[in-house]
Every structure is written in C-alpha cells, then in structure tokens.
C-alpha positions as CSV (number, residue, x, y, z in Angstrom):
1,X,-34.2,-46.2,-43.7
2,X,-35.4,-42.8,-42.5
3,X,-36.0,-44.0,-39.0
4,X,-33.6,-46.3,-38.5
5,X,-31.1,-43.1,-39.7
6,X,-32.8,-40.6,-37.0
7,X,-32.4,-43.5,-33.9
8,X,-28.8,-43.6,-34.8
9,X,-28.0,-39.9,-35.1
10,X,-30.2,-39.5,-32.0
11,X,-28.4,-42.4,-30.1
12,X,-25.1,-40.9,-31.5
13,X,-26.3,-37.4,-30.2
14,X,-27.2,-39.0,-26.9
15,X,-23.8,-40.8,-26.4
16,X,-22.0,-38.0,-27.0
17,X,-23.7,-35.8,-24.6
18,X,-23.5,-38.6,-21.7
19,X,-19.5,-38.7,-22.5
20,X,-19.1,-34.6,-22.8
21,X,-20.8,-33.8,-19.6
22,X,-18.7,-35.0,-17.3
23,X,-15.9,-33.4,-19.1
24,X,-17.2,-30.1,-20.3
25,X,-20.8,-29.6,-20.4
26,X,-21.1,-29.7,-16.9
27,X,-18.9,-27.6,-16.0
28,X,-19.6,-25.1,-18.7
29,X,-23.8,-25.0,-18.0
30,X,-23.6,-25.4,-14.2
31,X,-20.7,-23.5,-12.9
32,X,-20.1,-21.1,-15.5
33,X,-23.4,-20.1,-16.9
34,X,-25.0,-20.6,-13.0
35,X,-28.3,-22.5,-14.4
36,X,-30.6,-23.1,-11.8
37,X,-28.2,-20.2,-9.0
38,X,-30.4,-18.3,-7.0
39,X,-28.2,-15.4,-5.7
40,X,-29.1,-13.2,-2.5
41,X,-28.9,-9.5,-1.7
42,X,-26.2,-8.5,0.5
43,X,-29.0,-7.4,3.1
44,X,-29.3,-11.4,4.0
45,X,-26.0,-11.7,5.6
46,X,-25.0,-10.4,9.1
47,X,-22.5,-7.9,7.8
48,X,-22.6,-4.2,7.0
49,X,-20.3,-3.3,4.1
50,X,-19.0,0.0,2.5
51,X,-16.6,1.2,-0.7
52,X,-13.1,2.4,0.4
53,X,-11.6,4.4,-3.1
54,X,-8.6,6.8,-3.5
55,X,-5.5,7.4,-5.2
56,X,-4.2,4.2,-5.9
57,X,-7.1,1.8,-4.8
58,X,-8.5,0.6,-7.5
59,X,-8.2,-2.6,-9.9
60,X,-6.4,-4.5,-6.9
61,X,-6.6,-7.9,-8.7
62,X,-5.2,-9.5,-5.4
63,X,-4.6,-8.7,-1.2
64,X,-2.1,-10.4,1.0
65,X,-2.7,-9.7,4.9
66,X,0.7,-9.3,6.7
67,X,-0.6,-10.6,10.2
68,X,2.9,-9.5,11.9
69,X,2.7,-6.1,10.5
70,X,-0.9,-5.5,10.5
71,X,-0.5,-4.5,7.1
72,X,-2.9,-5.2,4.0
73,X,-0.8,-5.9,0.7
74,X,-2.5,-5.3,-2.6
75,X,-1.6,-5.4,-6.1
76,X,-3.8,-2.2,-8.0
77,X,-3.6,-1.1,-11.8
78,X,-6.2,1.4,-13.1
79,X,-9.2,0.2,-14.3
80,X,-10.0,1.7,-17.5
81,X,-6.8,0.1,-18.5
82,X,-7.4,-3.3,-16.9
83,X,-10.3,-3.6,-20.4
84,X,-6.8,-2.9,-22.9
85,X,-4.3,-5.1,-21.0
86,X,-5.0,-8.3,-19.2
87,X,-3.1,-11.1,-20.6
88,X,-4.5,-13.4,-18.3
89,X,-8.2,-13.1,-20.8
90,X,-6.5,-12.0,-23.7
91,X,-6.7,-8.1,-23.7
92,X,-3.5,-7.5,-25.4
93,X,-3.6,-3.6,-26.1
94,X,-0.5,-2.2,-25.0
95,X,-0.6,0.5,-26.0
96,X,-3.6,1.1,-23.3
97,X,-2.0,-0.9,-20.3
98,X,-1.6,1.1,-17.4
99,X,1.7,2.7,-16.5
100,X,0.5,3.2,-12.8
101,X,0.6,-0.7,-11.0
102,X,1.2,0.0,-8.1
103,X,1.8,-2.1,-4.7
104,X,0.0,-0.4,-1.6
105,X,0.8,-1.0,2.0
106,X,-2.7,0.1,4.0
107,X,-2.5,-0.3,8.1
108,X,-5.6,-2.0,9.2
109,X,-5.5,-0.9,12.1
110,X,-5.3,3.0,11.6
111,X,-8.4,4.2,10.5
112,X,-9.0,7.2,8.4
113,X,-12.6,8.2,7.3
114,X,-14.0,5.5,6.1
115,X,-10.8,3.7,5.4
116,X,-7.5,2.7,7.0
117,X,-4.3,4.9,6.4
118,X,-2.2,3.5,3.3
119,X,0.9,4.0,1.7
120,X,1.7,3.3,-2.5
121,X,5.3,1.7,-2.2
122,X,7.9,3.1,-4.6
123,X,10.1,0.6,-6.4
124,X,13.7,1.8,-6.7
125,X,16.0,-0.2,-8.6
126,X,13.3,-2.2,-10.5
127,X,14.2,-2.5,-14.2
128,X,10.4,-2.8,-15.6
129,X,10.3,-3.0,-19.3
130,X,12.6,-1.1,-20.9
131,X,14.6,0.4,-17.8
132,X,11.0,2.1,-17.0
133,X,10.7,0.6,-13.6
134,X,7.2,-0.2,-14.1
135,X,4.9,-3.2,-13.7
136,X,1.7,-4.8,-14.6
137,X,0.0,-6.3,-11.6
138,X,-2.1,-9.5,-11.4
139,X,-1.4,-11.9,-8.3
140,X,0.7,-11.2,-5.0
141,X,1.6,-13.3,-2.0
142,X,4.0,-13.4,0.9
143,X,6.0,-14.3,3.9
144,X,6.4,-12.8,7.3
145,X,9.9,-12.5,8.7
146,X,11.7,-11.5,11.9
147,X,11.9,-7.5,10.3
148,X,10.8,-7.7,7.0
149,X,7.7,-9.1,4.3
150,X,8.8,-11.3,1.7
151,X,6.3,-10.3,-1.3
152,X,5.7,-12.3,-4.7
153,X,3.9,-11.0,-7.5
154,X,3.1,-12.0,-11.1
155,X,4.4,-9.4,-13.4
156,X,2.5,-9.6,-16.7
157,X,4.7,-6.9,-18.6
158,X,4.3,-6.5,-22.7
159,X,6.7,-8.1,-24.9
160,X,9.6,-6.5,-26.9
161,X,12.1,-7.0,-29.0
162,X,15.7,-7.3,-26.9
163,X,17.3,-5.4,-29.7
164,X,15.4,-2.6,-30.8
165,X,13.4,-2.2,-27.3
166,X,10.2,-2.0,-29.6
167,X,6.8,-3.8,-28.6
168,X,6.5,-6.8,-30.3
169,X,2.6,-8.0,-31.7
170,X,1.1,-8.8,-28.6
171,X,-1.6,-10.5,-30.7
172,X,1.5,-13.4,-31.8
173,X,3.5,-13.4,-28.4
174,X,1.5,-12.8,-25.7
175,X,2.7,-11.5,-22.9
176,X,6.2,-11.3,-21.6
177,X,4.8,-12.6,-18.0
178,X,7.7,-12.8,-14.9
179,X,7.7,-13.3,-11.2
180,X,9.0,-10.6,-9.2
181,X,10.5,-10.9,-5.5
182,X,10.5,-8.0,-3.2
183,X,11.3,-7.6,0.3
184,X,9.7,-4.9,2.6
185,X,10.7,-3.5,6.0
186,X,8.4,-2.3,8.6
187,X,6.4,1.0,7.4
188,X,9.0,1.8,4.4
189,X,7.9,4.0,1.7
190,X,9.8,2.0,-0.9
191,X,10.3,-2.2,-1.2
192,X,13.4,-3.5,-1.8
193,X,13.9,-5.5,-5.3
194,X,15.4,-8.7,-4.5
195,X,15.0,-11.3,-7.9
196,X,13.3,-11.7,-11.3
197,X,12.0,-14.6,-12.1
198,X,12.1,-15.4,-16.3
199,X,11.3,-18.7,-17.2
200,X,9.8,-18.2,-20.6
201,X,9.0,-22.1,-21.6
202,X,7.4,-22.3,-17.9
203,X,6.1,-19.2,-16.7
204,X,4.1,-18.7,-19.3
205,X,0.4,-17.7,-18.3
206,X,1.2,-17.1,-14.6
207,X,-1.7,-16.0,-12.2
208,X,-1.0,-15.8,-8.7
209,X,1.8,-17.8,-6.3
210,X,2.3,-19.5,-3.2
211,X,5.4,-19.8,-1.1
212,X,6.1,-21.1,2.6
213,X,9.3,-19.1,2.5
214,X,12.7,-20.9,2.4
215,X,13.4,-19.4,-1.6
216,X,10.7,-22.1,-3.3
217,X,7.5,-21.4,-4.2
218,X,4.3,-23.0,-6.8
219,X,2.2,-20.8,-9.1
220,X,-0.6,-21.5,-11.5
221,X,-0.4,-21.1,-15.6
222,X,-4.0,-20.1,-16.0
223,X,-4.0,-21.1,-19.8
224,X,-1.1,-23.5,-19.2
225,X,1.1,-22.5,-22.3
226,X,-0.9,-21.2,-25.0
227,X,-0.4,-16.9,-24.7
228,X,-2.5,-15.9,-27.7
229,X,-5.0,-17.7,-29.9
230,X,-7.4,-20.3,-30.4
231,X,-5.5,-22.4,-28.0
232,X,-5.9,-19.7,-25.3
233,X,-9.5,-19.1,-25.7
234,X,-10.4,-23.0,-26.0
235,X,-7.8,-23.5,-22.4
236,X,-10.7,-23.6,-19.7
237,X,-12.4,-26.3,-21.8
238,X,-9.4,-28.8,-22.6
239,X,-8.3,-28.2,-19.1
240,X,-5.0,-28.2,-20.4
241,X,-3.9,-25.3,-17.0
242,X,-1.0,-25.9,-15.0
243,X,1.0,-25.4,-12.1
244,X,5.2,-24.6,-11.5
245,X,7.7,-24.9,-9.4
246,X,10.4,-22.9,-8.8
247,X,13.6,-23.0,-6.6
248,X,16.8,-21.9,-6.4
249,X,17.6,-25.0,-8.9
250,X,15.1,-23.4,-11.7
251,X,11.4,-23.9,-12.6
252,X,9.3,-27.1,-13.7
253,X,6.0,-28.0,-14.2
254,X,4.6,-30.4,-11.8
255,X,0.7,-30.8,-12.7
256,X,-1.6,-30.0,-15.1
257,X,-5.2,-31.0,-16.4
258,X,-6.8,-28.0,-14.8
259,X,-9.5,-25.7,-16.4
260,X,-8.3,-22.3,-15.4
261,X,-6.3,-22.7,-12.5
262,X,-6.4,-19.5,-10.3
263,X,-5.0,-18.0,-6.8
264,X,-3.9,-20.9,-5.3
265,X,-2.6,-20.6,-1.5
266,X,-1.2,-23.1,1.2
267,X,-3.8,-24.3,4.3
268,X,-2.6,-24.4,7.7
269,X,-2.0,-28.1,7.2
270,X,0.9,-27.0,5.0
271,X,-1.2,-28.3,1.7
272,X,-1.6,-26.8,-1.7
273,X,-5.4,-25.4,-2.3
274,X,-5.9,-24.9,-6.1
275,X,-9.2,-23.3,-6.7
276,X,-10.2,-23.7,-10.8
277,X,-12.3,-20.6,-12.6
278,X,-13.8,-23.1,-15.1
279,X,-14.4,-26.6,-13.2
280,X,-16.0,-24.8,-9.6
281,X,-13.5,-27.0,-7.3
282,X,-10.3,-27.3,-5.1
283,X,-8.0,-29.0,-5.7
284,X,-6.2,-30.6,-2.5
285,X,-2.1,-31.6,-3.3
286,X,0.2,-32.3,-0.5
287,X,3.7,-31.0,-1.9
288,X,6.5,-33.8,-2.3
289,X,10.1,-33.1,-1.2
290,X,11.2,-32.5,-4.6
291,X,8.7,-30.0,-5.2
292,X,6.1,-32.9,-7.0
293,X,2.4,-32.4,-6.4
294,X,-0.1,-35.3,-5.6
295,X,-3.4,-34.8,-5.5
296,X,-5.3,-36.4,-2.5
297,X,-8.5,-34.4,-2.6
298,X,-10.9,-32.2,-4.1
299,X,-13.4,-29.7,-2.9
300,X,-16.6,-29.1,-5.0
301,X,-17.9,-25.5,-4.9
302,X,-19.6,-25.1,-8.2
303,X,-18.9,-21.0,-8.7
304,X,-15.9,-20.0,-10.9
305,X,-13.6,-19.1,-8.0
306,X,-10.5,-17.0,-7.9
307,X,-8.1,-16.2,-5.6
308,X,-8.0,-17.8,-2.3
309,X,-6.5,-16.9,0.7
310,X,-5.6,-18.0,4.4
311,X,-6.8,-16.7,7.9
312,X,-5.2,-16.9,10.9
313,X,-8.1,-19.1,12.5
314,X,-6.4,-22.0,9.4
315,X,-9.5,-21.4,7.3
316,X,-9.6,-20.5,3.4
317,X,-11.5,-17.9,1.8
318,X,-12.3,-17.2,-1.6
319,X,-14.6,-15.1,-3.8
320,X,-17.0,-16.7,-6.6
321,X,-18.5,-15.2,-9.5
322,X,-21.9,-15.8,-9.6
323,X,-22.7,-14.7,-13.2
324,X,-19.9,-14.7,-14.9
325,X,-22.1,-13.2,-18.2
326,X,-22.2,-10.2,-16.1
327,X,-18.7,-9.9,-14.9
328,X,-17.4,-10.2,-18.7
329,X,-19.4,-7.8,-19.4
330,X,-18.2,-5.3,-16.6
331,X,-14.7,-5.9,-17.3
332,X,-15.7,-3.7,-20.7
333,X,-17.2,-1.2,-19.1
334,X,-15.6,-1.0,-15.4
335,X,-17.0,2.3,-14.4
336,X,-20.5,1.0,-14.6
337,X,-22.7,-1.1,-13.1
338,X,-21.2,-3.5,-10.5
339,X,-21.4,-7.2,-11.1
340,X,-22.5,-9.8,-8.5
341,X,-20.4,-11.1,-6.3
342,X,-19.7,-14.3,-3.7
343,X,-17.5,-15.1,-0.5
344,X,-16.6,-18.2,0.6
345,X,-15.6,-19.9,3.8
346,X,-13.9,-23.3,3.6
347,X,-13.2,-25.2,6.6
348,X,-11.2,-28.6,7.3
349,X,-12.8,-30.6,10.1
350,X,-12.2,-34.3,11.6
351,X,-14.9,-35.6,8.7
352,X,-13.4,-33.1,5.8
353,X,-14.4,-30.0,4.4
354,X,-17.4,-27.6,4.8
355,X,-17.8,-24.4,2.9
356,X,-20.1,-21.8,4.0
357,X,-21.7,-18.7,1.6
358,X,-20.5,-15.7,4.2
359,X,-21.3,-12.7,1.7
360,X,-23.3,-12.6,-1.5
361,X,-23.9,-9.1,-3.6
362,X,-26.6,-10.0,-6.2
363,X,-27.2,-6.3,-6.8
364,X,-23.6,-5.1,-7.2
365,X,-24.6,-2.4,-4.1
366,X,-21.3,-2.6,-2.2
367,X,-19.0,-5.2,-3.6
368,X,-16.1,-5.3,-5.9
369,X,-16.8,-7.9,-9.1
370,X,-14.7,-9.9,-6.3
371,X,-11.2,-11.4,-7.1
372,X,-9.4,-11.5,-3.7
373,X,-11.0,-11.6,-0.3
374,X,-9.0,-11.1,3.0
375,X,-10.3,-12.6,6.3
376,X,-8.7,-10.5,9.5
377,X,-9.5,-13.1,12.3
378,X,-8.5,-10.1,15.3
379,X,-10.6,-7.6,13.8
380,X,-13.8,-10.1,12.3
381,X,-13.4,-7.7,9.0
382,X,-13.5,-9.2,5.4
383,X,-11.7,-7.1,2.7
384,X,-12.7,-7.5,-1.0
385,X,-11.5,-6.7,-3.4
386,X,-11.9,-6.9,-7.3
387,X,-9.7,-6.6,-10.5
388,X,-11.3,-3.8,-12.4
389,X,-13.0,-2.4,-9.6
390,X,-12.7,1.1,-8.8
391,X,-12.5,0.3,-5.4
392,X,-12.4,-2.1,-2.7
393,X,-14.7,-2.6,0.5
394,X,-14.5,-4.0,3.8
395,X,-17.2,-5.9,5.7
396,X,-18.1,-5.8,9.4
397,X,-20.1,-7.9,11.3
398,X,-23.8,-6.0,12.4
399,X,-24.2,-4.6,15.9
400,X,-27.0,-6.7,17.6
C-alpha cells in the first residue's frame, strides 16, 4: 500500500503544482523572486546619470511632466518616515508618518548646479486631517489647460475618529485614503484646492490615477478592499486588486482580478495601461462610455512594475524592480544601500507592442529604488524617481 500511497500523494502534489502555476507560482518565482534575471550595471547603457537631492526632494513616490509648462510635478514625503507610514504595504505607524508631503514644481528647463530650479507648493485652504492642512503623498497625475494644471493625487491620510479627532488603530482601519484635486497656475507658489474625493466603500487602497480631463478619471485599489490584515498581505496572490471610476455622478468599481494593480496611465491611443506589481504585465482596457473597462490586450514584462507614465513621442515608460528581496529590504533602512533598479520603454507599432530595457542599475550607483520614471522627448532626459529614496536622478544620453 506504501507505494501505491506515495504515487498518489506524488500525483496529487504534481497536479496541484500544474494547476497553481499558472495562477500563482509563476508569478511569485519568476517575476517576483527574478529566478534565472541577470541584471546589468548602469555602465551598459548609453546614458550618463547623476543624484539631484535637497530640501524637499526626497521619497517622491510619483512625477507628472507638465509638457505645456515645462514643469516636472512630484509627489515627495521624507523617507525615514515612508518605513512608519505607507498604507499601500501595510506600515501603519502614525505616529511616525511624515508631516512634511509636499508637492514640488521643478522647471526643467532652468538648470541650477546639478539640478533644475524648483519650487515646494504651499496648500492654502486644504483641510488635511484634523484642519492641519497636511497630506500623505503616494500617486499624482494631471491635465494641461489653456492657463492652468489640473493635478490629482492619492491622499493616504491616517484615520480618526470624527468625534473626538483622535487616531483610530490603524492596525483595524487602515488608512483613511482620499483623492485630492488641485489646480495650479503658471509658476504659483501655492495650488489652488479644488475637491476631495471620499468614497470610503470604493476608494479604499488607492495607488495612483488617470484622467483625460473633462471631471472623470480611473484609479487603481492596489489591495482592492482589504486595508489591514491577512486579507491585505495574501491581495497580490488572490489577485483580488481593482480599479474605480469616478465622475461627477460618484465612484464605482469597474474591474478587478488584478495582483497589485499599480500607476496606471492613458496611451496616446486614448487606452487604459494598467501595469500589475505582482503578475509582471499590462494590462490593455479601452474605456466604455459609461466609464466600463474592457480588456483587449495584455503586455507581458515579467518585472514587478510600478508607475507608468506617457511621453510626448506616445510611448510609455515604466520602472521595474528587479529584486524585489532587496527593495523590501531598503524600504527599512532607506538611508542605506540603494536597491537595483529598471526602466522600461513600451512602444505600440502596426504588429503590437515592443518593450525595450533603456536603464538598468544592478549596483544601486545612481538610481532611485525606482517608482516613477519621466521621459522628456525635447530634452532626451529620463527622470527617476523612487519612493523612499533620498533623492531623485536624471539621465542623459552620452556624448559620442
């Protein structure tokens, strides 16, 4: 019987595996644990690259390029705090968060040093939590108008009770996450707050947002609804992320089955890009006039990817983490040793998509553990940035 016992268990064993590959095992050996990745130095690539830090520059989770304005967006936090409070991965000290989020305005085109000249935008008449008028920064997009930037960001603020104002156990509720709506005129010191967006039952684990303008935008629930617990941590693998829509009529949800759904961003061809942490793809939707998503492609890039982001030139960009064992680590101990990093190039042609490796940091010399990159088509720079980093860089391409 002995035999006959092991076959079965083996063949059980066996079966098993073959059904959990596809589904999870995959995706958790060759994306996120990078078996068989061979990364490359930074010194392979036609680029030269260098740190840009100061006051304010440094835990920038996410960049928007204003191409009207010639101004570079970013959302920035401090990054000893990012280690206490980031919802998103369930760091729920409040008590450590930062009290410094900060949106900065920096003109590419000015150069100072080694930098460009920059600007941290004050907030005036923003409520925060508690009437403090602060925020807690993860993911920012927006619009170009006639005289003005529309900006979006996800506002992961702590929770508290509406009575007492005291913080509630993080630990049970999770973050008390909103979308926030600015508007910003032309080299202002300050932005103008337009509208909060509080959908509690829908924003729930909100990571970054894309709009086209016109008042409606999408944005991704990273961990779909679960906030806290073993639902949270167990997300990625169930694939149980989602994606809302919001307009002036309210939110909704309108997809879901995604491991870790992060920056998401329309393409030139007016479609929604969905890049997922867990599963190494794009997803392809082409939005419905009711705000409905259907799928209609997907683009395999087997690197946990995070926030993407559009060129002028229509092409997408987005950063990878290579070893992700690495970059969890870092997020502990964001002062030391730089992770490695990736950057992407994805480009539609007449017989689909192609996606090119343009920058890869396997040393962690001059890269940010890279969130956001930002691909300035009249300039031929690349700015990256990274969520706990204590700076960002920009790349150049070498003199021949």
């Amino acid at each position: 019987m002995a035999p006959i016992t092991l076959f079965v268990l083996t063949g059980g064993v066996a079966l098993l595996g073959a059904v959990l590959w596809p589904i999870i095992l995959r995706d958790l050996v060759i994306v996120n644990l990078g078996l068989g990745r061979k990364l490359q130095p930074i010194s392979d690539f036609p680029y030269e690259c260098r740190k840009i830090a100061g006051p304010g520059l440094e835990a920038c989770e996410d960049m928007w390029l204003s191409e009207k304005t010639r101004q570079l967006f970013l959302a920035c936090s401090k990054s000893l705090s990012r280690k206490e409070w980031m919802p998103n991965i369930k760091r729920l000290n409040a008590s450590g968060r930062s009290l410094e989020d900060k949106i900065v305005a920096m003109s590419i085109d000015v150069p100072v040093g080694v930098g460009y000249e920059y600007r941290v935008l004050e907030t005036p008449g923003f409520p925060g939590v508690n009437g403090d008028g602060r925020m807690h920064l993860v993911g920012l997009t927006g619009v170009d108008r006639d005289d003005h930037v529309e900006l979006y960001l996800v506002n992961n603020k702590p929770s508290v009770d509406t009575i007492t104002g005291k913080f509630l156990n993080q630990e049970e509720t999770g973050a008390n996450s909103t979308i926030e709506h600015f508007r910003v005129y032309t080299d202002a010191e300050e932005v103008q707050f337009v509208q909060t967006f509080h959908e509690p039952h829908i924003i729930t684990t909100p990571n970054n947002i894309a709009t086209r303008g016109g008042g409606s935008f999408y944005f991704t629930n990273d961990h779909g609804p679960h906030k806290t617990g073993y639902r949270h941590d167990f997300s990625p693998l169930i694939k149980d992320g989602n994606v809302g829509y919001c307009n002036e009529g309210g939110c909704r949800q309108v997809e879901s089955g995604i491991g870790f759904p992060n920056g998401l961003s329309f393409g030139a061809d007016a479609l929604l890009y969905i890049p997922s942490s867990f599963s190494g793809d794009v997803r392809v939707y082409r939005p419905q006039k009711d705000g409905g998503l259907e799928q209609i492609d997907t683009i395999p890039l087997p690197y946990p990817l995070d926030n993407l982001s559009l060129d002028a030139d229509g092409d997408l960009w987005v950063p990878g983490l290579p070893d992700i064992s690495r970059s969890l680590a870092a997020f502990s101990n964001p002062l030391g040793p730089t992770p490695p990093a990736s950057v992407f190039r994805i480009q539609k042609g007449t017989d689909g998509y192609s996606v090119d490796k343009v920058l890869e940091d396997s040393e962690g010399r001059v890269l940010p553990a890279a969130t956001a990159v930002v691909h300035d088509v009249k300039s031929g720079r690349i700015f990256v940035s990274g969520v706990f980093s204590p700076f960002i860089s920009v790349c150049e391409r070498k003199r021949v």
